[in-house]
C-alpha positions in Angstrom: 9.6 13.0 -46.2 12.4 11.6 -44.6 12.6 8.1 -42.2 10.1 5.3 -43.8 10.1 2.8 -41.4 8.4 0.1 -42.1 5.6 -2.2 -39.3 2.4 -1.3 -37.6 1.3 2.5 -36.8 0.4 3.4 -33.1 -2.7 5.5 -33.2 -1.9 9.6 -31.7 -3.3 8.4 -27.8 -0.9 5.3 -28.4 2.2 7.3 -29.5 1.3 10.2 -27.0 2.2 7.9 -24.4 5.4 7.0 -26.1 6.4 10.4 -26.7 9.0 10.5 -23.4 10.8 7.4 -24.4 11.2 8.3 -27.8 12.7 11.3 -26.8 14.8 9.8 -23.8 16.3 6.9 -26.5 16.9 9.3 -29.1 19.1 11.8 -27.2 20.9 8.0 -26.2 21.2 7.4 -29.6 22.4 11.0 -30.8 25.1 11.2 -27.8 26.3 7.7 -28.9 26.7 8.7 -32.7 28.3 11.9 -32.1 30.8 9.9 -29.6 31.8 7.5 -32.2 31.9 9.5 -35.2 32.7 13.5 -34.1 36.9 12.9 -35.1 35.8 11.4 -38.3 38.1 12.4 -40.8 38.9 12.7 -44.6 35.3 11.8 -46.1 35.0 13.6 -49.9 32.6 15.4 -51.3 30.1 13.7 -52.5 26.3 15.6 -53.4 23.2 14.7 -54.9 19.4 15.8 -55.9 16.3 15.1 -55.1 13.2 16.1 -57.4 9.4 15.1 -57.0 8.0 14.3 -59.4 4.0 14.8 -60.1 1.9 11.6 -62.4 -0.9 13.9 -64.8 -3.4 12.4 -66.9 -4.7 14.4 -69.7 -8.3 14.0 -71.2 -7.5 15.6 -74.8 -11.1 15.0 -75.4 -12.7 16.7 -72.6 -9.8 19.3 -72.4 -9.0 18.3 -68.7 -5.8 17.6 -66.9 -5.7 15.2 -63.3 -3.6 13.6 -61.1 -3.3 9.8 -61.6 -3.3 8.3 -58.8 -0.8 4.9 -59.7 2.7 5.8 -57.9 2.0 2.5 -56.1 1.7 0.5 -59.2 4.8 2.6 -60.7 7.6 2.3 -57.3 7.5 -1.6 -57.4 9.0 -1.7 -60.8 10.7 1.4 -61.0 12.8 0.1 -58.1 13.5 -3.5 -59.2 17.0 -2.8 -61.0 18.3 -1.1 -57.0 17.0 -4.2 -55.5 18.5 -6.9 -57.8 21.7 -5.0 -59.3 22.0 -1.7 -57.0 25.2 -0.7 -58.8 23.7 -0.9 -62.1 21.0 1.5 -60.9 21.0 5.0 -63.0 18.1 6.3 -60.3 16.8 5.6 -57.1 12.8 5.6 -56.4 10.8 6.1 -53.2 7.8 7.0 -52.4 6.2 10.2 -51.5 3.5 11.8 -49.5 0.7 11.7 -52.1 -0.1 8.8 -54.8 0.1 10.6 -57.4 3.7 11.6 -56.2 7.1 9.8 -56.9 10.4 10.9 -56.1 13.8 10.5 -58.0 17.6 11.1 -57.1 20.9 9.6 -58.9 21.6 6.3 -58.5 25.0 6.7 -57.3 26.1 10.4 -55.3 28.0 12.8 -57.8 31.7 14.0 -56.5 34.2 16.6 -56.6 34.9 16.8 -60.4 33.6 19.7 -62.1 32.8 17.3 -64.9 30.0 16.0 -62.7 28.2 19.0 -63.9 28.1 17.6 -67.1 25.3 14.7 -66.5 23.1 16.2 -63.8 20.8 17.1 -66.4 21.3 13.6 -68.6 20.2 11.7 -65.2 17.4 14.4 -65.0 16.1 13.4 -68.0 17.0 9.5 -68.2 14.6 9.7 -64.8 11.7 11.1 -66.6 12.4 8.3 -69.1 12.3 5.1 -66.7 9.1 6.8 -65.5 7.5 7.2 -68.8 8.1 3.4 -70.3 5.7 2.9 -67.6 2.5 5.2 -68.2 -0.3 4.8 -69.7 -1.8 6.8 -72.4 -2.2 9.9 -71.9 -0.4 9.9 -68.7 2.8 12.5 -68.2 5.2 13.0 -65.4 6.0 16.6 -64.7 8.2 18.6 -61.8 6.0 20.7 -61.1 5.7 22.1 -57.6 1.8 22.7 -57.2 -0.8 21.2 -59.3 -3.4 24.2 -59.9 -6.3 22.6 -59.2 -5.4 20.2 -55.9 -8.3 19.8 -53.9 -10.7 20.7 -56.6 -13.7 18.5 -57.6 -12.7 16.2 -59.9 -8.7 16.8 -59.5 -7.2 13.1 -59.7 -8.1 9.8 -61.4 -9.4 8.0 -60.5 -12.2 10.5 -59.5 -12.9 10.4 -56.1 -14.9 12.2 -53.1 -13.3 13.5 -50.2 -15.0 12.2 -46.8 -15.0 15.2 -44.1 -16.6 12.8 -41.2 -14.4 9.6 -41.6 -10.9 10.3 -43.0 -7.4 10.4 -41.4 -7.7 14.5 -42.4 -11.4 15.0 -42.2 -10.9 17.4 -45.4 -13.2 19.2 -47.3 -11.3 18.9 -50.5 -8.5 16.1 -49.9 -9.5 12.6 -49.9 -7.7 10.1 -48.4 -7.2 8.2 -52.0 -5.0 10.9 -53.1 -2.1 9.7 -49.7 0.2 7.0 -50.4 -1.7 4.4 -49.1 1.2 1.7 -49.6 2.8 2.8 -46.9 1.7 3.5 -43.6 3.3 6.4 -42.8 1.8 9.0 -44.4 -1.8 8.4 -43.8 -0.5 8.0 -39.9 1.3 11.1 -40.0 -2.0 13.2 -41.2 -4.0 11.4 -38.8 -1.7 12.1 -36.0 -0.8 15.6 -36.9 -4.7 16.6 -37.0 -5.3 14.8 -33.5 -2.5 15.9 -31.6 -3.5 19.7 -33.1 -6.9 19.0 -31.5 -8.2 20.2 -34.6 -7.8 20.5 -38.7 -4.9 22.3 -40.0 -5.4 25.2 -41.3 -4.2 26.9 -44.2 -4.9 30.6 -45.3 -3.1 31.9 -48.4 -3.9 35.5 -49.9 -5.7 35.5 -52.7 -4.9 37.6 -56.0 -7.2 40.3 -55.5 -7.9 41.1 -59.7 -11.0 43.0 -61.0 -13.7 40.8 -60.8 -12.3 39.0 -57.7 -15.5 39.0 -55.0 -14.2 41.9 -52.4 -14.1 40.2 -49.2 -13.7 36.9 -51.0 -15.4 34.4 -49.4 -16.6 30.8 -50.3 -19.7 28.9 -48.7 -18.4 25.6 -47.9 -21.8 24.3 -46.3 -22.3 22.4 -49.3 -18.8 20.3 -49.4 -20.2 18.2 -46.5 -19.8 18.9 -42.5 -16.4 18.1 -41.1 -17.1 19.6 -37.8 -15.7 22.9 -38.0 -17.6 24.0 -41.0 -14.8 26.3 -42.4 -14.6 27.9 -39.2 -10.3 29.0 -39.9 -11.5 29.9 -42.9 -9.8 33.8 -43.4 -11.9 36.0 -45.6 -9.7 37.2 -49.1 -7.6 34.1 -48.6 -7.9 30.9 -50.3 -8.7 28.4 -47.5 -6.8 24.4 -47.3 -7.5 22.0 -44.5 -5.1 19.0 -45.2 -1.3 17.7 -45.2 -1.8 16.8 -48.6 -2.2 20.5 -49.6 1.7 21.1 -48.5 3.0 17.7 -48.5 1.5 17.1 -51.8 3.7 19.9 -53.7 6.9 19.0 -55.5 10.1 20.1 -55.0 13.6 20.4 -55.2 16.7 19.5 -52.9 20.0 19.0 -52.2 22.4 16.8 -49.8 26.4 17.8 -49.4 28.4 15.0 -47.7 31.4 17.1 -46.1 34.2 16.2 -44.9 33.9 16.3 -41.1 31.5 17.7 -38.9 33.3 20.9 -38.5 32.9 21.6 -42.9 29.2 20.1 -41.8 28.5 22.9 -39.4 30.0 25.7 -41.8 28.1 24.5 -44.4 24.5 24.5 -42.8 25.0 28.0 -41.4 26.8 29.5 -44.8 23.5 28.2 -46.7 21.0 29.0 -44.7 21.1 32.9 -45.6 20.9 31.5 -49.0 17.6 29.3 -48.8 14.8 32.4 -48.9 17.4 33.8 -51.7 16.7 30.6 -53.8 13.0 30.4 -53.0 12.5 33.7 -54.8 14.7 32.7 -57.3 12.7 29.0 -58.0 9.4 30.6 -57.2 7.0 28.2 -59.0 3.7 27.9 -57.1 1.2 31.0 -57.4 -2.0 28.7 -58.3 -3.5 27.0 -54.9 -6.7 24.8 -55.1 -8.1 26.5 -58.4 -7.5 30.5 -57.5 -4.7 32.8 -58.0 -3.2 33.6 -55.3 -1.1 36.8 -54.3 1.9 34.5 -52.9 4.8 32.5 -55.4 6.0 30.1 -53.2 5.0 26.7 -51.4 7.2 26.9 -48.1 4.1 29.0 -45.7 1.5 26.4 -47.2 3.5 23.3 -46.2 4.2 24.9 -42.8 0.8 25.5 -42.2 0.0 21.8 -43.6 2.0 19.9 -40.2 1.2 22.2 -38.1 0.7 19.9 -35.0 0.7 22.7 -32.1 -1.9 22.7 -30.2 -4.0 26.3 -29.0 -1.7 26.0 -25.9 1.5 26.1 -28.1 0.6 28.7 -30.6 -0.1 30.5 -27.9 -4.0 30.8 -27.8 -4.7 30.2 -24.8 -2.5 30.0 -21.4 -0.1 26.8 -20.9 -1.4 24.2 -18.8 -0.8 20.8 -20.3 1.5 21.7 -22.9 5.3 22.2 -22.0 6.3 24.8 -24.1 4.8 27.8 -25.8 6.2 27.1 -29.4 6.7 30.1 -32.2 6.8 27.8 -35.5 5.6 24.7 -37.0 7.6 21.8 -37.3 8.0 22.5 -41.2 9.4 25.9 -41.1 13.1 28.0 -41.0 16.3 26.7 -39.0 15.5 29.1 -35.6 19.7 28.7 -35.1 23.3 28.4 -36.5 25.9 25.7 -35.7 29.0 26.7 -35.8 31.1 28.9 -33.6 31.6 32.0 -36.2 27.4 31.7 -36.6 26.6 31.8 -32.4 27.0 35.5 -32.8 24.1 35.5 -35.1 21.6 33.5 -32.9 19.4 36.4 -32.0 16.0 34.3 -31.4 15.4 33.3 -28.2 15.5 29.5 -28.5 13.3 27.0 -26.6 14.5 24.1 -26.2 14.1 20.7 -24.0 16.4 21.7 -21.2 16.7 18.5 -20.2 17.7 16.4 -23.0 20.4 19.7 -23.2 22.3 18.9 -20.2 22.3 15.2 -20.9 24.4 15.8 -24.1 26.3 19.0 -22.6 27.0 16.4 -19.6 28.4 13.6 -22.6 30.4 16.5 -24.2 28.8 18.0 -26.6 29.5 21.5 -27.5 26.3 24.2 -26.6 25.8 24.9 -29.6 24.9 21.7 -31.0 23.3 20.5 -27.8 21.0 23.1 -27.9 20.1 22.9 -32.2 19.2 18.8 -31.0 17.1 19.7 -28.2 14.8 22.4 -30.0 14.4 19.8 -32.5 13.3 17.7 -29.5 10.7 19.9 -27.9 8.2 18.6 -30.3 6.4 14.7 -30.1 6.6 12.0 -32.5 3.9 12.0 -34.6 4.5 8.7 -36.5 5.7 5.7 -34.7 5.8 2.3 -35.6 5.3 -1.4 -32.4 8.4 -2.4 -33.9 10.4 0.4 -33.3 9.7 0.9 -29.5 12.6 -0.8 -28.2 15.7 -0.3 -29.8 19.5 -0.8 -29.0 20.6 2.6 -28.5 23.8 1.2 -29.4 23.2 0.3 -32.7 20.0 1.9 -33.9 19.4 5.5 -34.7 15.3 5.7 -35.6 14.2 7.0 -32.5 17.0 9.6 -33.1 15.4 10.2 -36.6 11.7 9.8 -35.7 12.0 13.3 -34.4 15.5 14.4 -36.8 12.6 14.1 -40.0 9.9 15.6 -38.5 11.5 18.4 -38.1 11.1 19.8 -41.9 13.2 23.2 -41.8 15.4 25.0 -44.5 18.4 23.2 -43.9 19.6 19.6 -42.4 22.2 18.6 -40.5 22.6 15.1 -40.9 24.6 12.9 -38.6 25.9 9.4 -40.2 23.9 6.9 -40.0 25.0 3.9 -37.9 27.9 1.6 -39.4 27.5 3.1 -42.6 30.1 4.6 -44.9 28.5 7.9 -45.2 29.8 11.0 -43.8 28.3 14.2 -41.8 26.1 15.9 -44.5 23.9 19.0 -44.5 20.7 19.0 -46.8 19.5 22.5 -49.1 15.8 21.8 -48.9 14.1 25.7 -49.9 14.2 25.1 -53.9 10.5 24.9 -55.9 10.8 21.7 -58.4 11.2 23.9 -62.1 9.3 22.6 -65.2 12.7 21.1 -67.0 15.3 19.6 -66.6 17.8 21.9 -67.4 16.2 24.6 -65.1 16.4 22.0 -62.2 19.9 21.0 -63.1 21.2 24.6 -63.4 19.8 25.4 -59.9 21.6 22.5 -58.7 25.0 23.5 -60.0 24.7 26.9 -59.0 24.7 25.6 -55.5 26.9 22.8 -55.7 29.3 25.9 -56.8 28.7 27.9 -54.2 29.5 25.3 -51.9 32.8 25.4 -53.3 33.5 28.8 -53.4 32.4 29.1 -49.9 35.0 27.0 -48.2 37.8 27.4 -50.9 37.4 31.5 -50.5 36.5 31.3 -46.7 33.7 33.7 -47.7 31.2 34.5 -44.5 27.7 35.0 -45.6 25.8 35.1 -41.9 23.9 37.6 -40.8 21.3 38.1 -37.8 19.2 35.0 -37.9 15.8 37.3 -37.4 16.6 38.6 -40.6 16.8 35.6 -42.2 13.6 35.0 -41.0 12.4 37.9 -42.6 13.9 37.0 -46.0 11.7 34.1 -46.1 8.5 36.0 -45.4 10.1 38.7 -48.1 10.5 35.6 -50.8 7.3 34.5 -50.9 5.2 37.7 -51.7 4.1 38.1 -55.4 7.4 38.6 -57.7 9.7 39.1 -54.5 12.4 38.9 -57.2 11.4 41.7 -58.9 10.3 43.8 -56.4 11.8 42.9 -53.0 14.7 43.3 -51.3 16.8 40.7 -49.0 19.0 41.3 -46.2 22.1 40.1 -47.3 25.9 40.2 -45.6 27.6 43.1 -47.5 31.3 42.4 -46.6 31.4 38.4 -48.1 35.4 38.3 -46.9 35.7 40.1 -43.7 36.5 37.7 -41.1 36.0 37.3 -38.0 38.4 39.2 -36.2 38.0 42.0 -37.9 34.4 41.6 -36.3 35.5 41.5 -33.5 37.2 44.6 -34.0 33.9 46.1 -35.3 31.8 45.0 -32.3 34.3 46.5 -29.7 34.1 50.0 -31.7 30.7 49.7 -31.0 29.6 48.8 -34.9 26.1 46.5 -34.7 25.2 43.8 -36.6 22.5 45.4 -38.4 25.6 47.0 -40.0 26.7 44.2 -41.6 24.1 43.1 -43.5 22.0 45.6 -46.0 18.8 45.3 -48.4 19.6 44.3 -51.6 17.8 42.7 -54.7 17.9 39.5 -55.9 19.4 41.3 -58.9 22.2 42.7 -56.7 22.9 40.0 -54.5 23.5 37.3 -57.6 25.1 39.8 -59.9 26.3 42.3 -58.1 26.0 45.9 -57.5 28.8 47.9 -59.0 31.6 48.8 -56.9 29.2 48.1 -53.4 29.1 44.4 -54.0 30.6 41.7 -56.4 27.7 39.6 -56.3 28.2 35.8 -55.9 27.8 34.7 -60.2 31.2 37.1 -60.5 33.0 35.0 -57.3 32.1 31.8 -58.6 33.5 33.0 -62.2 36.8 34.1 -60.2 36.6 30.4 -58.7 36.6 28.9 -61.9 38.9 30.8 -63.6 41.3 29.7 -60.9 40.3 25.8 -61.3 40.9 23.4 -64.4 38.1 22.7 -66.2 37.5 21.0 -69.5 35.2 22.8 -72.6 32.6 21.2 -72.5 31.7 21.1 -68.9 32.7 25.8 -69.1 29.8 25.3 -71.7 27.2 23.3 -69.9 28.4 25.8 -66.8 28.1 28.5 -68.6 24.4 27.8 -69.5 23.1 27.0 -66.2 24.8 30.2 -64.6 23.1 32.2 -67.3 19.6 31.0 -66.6 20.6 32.0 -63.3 21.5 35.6 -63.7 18.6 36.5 -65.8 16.1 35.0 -63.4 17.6 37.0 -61.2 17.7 40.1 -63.1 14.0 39.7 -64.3 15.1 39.2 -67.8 13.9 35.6 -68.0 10.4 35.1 -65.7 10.1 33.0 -62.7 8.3 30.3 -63.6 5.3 32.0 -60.6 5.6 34.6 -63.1 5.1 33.1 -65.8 2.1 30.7 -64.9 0.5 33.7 -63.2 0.9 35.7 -66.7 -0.1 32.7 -68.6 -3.8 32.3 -66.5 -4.6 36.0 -66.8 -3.9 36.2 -70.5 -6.0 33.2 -70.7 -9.1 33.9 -73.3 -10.5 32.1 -70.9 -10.1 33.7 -68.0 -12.3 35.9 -66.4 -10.7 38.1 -63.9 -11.9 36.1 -61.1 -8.4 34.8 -59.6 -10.4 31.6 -60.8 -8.3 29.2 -63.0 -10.9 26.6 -64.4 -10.5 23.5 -65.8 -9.9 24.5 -69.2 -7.2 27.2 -68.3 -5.8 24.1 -66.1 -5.4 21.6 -69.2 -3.7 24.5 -71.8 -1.6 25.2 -68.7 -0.3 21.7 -67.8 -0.2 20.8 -71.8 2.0 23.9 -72.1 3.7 23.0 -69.4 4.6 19.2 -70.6 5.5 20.6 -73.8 8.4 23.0 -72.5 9.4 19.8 -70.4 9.4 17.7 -73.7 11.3 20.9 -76.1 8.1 20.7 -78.0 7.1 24.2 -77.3 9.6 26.9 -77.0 8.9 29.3 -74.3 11.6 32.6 -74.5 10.1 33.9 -72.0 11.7 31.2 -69.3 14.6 30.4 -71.2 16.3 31.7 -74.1 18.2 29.4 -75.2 19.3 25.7 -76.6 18.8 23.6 -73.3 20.4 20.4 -73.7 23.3 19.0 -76.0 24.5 15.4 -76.5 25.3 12.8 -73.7 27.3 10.4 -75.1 30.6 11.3 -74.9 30.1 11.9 -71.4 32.5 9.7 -68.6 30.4 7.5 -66.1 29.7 9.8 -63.0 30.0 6.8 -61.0 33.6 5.8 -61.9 34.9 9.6 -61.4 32.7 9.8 -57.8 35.4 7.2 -56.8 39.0 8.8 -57.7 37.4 12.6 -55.8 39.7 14.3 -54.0 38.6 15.7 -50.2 37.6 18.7 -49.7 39.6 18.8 -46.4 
């Protein structure tokens, strides 16, 4: 979720007023960063995860599953070893949008040994550990991206009722008990986000139309109380949401990179961005919305639609007269351009942007093209603001910067340092679904971290029209997009940029140099047309020293990898949407009901746990002994740059 400072909300009117000096300071603050730090040098790599983490309590008895609602008893103690011995700290806790919610990274970042790759998935599962010691009966943490049944009756413990006339989302189905109440900002930031929309958010997601499905599908809501709107944005044949929590209360998985300069920063955000709808389809892990099937896979459209804080004006509704800009996405959505030189080619959205905080930072000497990516970030307002934060020195402080830098929620990151720290330029992967285990998580995380490498050591170019990336994201999200979609995706991985210069002076278009390929093709390649990135990152390890064990762990995490992506092994959307319909409970309804919900998540916890074997997701032995396995931290210390 980003920036959690800490003080006194400001109501929306009291921010709204704010909104120009938050802006004006942050620009200060970002032209003052990038002064002092845009020649730093020599930083290493250094990378780590982030995985959400979901707190289910299981009523064996009854045969039901629900969210516990006790992350604010857990974070206290789950975070006393960082506070009293921070270098003897395996994992790092913070808090999350909904109370039921707790996220986890490593305790210390991982570095540029490949033997790294050998406890990703031991810290994985020593966090699920610390967590456990702490439950109560019954209780289980899982990574799962959606919980089925969010926002049904009944769906968290302790039960209780959502209020529609007096809550900070006036929901139907979300009650305010279910946000992380311990701290301030997330019930402020639903609060805000409805107000400044002028209305609820509104989330629509197709339905899974199957043979006893109601045709339209449509659900009386008169009886869940009146919120004012009565389920007027309700879309018929879509399963209808009305809260943050419904987006920012899914799970998943991400990635930071701490380059080496800004320049490796900039390559880095535009090299992965093609990649992020790529790895959606391939982490795909949320078909089940609010009890129904629905005929998407993926999270990343609900979420969007969750902080949607545009007003009519700004979507476009209705003519511009107190709004200043007509704005095409929500604030949670796809990066709209690249950074670096090679990727201003590709910038083929028209970009609006704050034109003035643009020539402030073009007139303190910063390049166009990141003076205008920090200026479309800051055409939107704060939406969570603290009365200790409104005056700052610009000099030292970097939260008014950030207010708006993390509530921007898009695809990628590019993260500046923080002030007087010793952290570099970094770029965060943020598209990936959380998967049910472990290894799956850990194996996604590898195949990235590699990527990374192979990227900068082979100089490979992956852009391609930034439209089209757009339309790979919309392409990921449909019903088994990995099976039956295909992805624009840069056909020509080495040709460099002269030689495309060459191509656009002979009149060659960019739509040339990017084709339709499957996820299948793109990960494994396709013949003789294209190598497909699992066989370059075996050329880049062949060509690197790496012991046994860690070609063995790699091995089994680039495995996973290529049979997801060939359709041998299901996507875990797959799966689960095979799982409900096979159900002898089910009834062809696209209705998953409380029983189907409990075998589901019990399954689910036993895959998690290697209590149930499930071929069908993985087909193998997932996990081999620890022990004689060097301290992560100690080897993060003697990595080499990457410069």
């Amino acid at each position: 979720m980003g920036l959690l400072s800490e003080g006194s909300p400001l109501s929306w009117p009291e921010t709204k007023k704010l909104a120009d000096h938050v802006r004006e300071h942050g620009i200060t603050q970002f032209i003052n960063l990038y002064n002092l730090l845009k020649d730093r040098q020599g930083d290493v790599l250094k990378w780590g995860d982030e995985i959400e983490y979901m707190l289910v309590k299981f009523n064996h008895e009854k045969k039901k599953a629900q969210l516990s609602l006790r992350a604010q008893d857990l974070l206290p103690v789950l975070q006393i070893t960082e506070k009293e011995n921070p270098e003897k700290a395996s994992s790092l806790w913070r808090p999350e949008f909904a109370s039921y919610m707790v996220e986890g990274t490593p305790g210390k970042p991982y570095g540029g040994l490949l033997a790294h790759f050998n406890v990703v998935e031991a810290n994985m599962k020593n966090r699920r550990k610390e967590v456990s010691a702490l439950l109560e009966k019954d209780e289980h943490i899982l990574s799962i991206t959606a919980f089925p049944r969010l926002g049904c009756e009944g769906f968290c413990v302790p039960e209780v009722k959502p209020d529609p006339v007096n809550s900070a989302s006036r929901s139907l189905f979300f009650p305010d008990e279910a946000i992380y109440l311990a701290h301030p900002r997330f019930r402020t930031l639903t609060r805000n986000i409805r107000e400044r929309r002028g209305e609820k958010v509104a989330i629509n997601v197709p339905i899974f139309k199957d043979v006893n499905t109601s045709s339209p599908f449509k659900e009386d809501l008169s009886a869940l109380g009146d919120d004012g709107e009565k389920g007027k944005n309700a879309l018929p044949d879509h399963i209808y949401m009305d809260a943050m929590g419904f987006g920012m209360g899914q799970c998943c998985l991400q990635l930071t990179f701490q380059a080496c300069n800004i320049k490796e920063a900039r390559t880095l955000y535009d090299q992965l961005a093609p990649m992020c709808p790529i790895l959606l389809a391939l982490t795909a892990a949320s078909p089940i919305q609010r009890g129904h099937i629905a005929d998407t896979d993926c999270r990343w459209n609900i979420i969007s639609s969750s902080v949607d804080c545009r007003t009519r004006e700004e979507r476009g509704l209705e003519p511009l007269k107190t709004n200043r800009f007509r704005i095409n996405k929500s604030r949670y959505d796809s990066i709209d351009s690249y950074l670096s030189p090679e990727g201003d080619r590709y910038n083929d959205i028209p970009l609006v942007i704050d034109q003035e905080a643009y020539q402030r930072m073009r007139d303190a000497g910063i390049d166009h093209l990141l003076a205008q990516h920090i200026a479309h970030l800051f055409i939107r307002d704060p939406v969570s603001l603290f009365s200790e934060k409104i005056n700052q020195n610009d000099e030292e402080d970097s939260d008014h910067f950030e207010n708006l830098q993390s509530t921007n929620w898009q695809t990628m990151r590019f993260k500046p340092p923080p002030p007087k720290s010793t952290i570099g330029w970094r770029v965060e992967f943020r598209p990936c679904e959380a998967q049910i285990t472990d290894f799956e998580n850990a194996a996604y995380v590898c195949f990235i971290v590699l990527l990374t490498r192979v990227i900068l050591t082979y100089g490979l170019n992956f852009l391609i029209p930034i439209s089209k990336v757009d339309e790979n994201m919309q392409r990921a999200q449909k019903r088994d997009a990995v099976l039956n979609e295909k992805f624009w995706f840069r056909k020509d991985l080495v040709a460099q940029n002269s030689s495309e210069s060459v191509a656009n002076s002979m009149g060659i278009e960019q739509d040339e140099i990017s084709v339709e390929m499957t996820i299948g093709e793109i990960i494994n390649g396709k013949g003789d047309e294209f190598q497909g990135l699992l066989p370059l990152i075996s050329s880049y390890l062949s060509s690197v020293e790496v012991d046994a064990d860690t070609h063995c762990t790699i091995h089994q995490y680039l495995r996973l990898i290529q049979k997801r992506a060939s359709g041998e092994l299901m996507t875990i959307a797959h799966w689960m949407r095979e799982f409900v319909t096979k159900h002898p409970d089910y009834k062809g309804d696209s209705i998953v009901s409380e029983q189907i919900n409990y075998d589901l998540l019990t399954t689910m916890d036993g895959i998690q746990n290697e209590t149930i074997e499930c071929p069908a997701l993985l087909d193998h032995s997932r996990s081999k002994t620890q022990s004689s396995i060097p301290d992560p931290i100690r080897m993060a210390e003697n990595c080499p740059s990457t410069c």
